[in-house]
N, C-alpha and C positions, 0 to 999 in steps of 0.2 A: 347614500351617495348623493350630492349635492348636484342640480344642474352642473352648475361650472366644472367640478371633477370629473359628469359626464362626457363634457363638449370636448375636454383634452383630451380624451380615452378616443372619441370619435376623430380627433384631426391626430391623433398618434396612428390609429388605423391605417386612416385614408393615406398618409404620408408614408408610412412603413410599405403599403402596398403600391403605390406609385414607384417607387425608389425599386423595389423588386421586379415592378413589371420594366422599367428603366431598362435594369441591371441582364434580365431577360432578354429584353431586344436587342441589345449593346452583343451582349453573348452570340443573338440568333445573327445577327445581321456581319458578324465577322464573314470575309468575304473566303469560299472554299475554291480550291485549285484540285483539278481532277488528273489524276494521275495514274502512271502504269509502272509497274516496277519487278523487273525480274533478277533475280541473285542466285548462283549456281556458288556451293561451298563444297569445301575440299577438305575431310581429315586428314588424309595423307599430303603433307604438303615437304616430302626429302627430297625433292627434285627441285634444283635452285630455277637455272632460266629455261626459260620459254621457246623451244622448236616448233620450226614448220612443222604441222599437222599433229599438234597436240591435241590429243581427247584426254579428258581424264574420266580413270576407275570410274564404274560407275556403282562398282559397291561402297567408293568411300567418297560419293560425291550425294549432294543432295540441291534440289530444286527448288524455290521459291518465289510465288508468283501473287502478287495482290494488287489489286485495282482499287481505288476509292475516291470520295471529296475529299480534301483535306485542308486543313486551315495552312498558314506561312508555317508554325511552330511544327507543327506534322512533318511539315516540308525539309525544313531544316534538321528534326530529329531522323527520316529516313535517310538524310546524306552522313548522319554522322554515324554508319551503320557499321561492325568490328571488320577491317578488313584483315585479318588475320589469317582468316580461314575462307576467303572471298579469292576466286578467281575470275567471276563474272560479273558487274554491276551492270544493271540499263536501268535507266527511269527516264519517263518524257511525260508530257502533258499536252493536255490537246485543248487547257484552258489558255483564256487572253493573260500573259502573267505580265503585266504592265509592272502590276504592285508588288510583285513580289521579286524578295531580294535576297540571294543564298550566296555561299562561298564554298569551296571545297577544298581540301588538303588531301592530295596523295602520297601514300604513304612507300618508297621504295620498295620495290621485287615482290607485290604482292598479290597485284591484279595483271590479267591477263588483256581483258579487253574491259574497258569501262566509257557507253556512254550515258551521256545527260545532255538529252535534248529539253529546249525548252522549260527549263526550270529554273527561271531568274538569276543564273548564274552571273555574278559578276566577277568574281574574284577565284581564279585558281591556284594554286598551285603543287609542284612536286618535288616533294622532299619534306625534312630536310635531309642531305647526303652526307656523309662523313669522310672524309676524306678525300680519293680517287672514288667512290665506289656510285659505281654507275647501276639503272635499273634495266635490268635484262630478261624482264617478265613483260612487258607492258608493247602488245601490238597492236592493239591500236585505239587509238583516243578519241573519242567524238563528242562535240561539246555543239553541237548548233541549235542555231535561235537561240542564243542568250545576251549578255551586256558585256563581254568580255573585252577591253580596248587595249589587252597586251598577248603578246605569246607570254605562255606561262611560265615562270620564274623556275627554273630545274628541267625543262624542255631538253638541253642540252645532254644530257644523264642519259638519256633513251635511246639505248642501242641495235635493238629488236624492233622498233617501229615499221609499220607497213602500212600505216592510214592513219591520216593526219585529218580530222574534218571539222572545221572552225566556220563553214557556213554562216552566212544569218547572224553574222558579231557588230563590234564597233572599232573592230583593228583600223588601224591607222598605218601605223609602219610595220613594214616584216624583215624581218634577218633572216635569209635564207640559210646562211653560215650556220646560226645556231642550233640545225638540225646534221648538223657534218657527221657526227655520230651515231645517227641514221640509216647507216650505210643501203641498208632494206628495204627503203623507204618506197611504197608502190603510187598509193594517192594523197595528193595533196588539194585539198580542197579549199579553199579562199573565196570563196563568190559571195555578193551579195556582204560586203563587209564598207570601210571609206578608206580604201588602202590608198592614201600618196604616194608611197613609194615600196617599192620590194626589190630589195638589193642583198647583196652579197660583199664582205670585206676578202677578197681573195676568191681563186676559184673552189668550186665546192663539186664533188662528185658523186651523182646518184644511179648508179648503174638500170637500176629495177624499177624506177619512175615509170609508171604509164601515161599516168593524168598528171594534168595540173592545173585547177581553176581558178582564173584570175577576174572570172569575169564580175561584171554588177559593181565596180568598185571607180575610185576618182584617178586615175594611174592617168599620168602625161608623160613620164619617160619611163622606159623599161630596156634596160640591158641585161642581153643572155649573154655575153660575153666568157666570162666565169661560170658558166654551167656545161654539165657534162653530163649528159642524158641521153643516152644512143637508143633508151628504148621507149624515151616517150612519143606517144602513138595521139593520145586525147590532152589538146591545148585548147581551153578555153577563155579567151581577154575579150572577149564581144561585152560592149556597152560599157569600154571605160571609151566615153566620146572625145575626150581631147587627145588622145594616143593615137599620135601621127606615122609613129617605125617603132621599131623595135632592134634595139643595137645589139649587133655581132650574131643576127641571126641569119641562119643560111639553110636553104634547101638538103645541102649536103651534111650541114650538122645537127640536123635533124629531120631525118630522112622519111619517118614514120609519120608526121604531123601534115596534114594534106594541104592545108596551104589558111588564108584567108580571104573572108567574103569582100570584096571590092567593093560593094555596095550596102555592106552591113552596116551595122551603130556606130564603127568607129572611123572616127575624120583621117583614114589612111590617105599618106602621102602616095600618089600614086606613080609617081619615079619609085620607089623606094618597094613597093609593093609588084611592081613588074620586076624585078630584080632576085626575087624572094621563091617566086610561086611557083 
């Protein structure tokens, strides 16, 4: 073997093993997202929608609970998990998920309660529906701390809902109307989002409201005019600052809600506020 056939043997070496220790770090250094994830399945699934005070079997139910790092691709593969025989999903994270970025699809009448906290959610949605046919499994939806800047597309479909929790988003506008469906509907949660506006096309009627969080958000006008909620008890709108009244609100039409802070975050009009309390 000649020096020179040496020398290339040695820079093929050295180059082969750069490019692997490379390929190593590249590997090591992908950024991991820690996560909790619980899934209750169901064989027996002959019962179409969903009742108050539903347990299921627990001979034909089974539990699943796993915690770990995980890379995006992880992340992504445990959303696309069979909902077939899924009655329960949660999963959240208690990493910073700046960089991470997922989507979701629901599938009609199939999940009971499903949330995802904090897992780069950006994109939702439910369905698709076939014809009239509405989802009447699904009580209640929880999606906070993610990127989400729409109510999700098939929202409308969900007739059994009882908790709505959209915390910690990027919503901008809300249709109230498009939960008319709803009928059930207990909590609506909204805070901490950059709501402009939250309105209703026509009046909408939610008997079993308790709550309804408006607060953390950029709201300057806000009419309850079109609402009809005789049992909501917990109103939260502190800290949208330029919301000076609130039209077609009345002590007597909402009898349960104890009034607001005259000195709190928001620039109440206070003609409009002694009127109210």
């Amino acid at each position: 073997m000649t020096v020179w056939t040496l020398w290339l043997l040695l820079i093929g070496v050295t180059v082969g093993a750069f490019g692997a220790g490379t390929r190593t770090t590249a590997k090591s250094s992908a950024q991991l997202f820690h996560y909790e994830c619980n899934r209750l399945q169901e064989s027996d699934q002959s019962w179409h929608c969903w009742a108050e005070g539903y347990r299921p079997v627990a001979a034909n139910a089974q539990k699943f609970h796993e915690s770990a790092n995980a890379t995006e691709a992880d992340i992504r593969r445990i959303l696309r998990f069979n909902q077939t025989n899924t009655v329960l999903f949660m999963v959240n994270s208690n990493s910073d998920n700046q960089n991470l970025r997922t989507e979701f699809s629901l599938r009609p009448n199939n999940i009971v309660r499903l949330a995802l906290d904090n897992v780069g959610l950006e994109t939702l949605q439910i369905g698709p529906f076939v014809g009239g046919e509405n989802d009447c499994r699904l009580g209640d939806l929880s999606v906070p701390r993610n990127r989400l800047r729409e109510l999700p597309p098939g929202v409308e479909r969900l007739t059994v809902l009882r908790k709505l929790d959209m915390k910690h988003n990027l919503l901008q506008h809300f249709r109230l109307d498009r939960l008319a469906k709803a009928t059930s509907l207990r909590r609506l949660l909204l805070g901490h989002n950059r709501l402009e506006s939250f309105t209703t096309d026509g009046d909408v009627s939610f008997d079993s409201l308790q709550e309804l969080d408006l607060s953390n958000n950029r709201l300057t006008t806000l009419d309850s005019s079109g609402w009809n909620m005789p049992a909501l008890a917990t109103f939260h709108v502190d800290h949208n600052r330029a919301l000076a009244s609130i039209g077609g609100w009345s002590k007597r039409r909402f009898p349960l809600v104890k009034g607001f802070d005259p000195t709190g975050t928001n620039n109440w009009n206070q003609t409009w506020l002694s009127t109210v309390q």
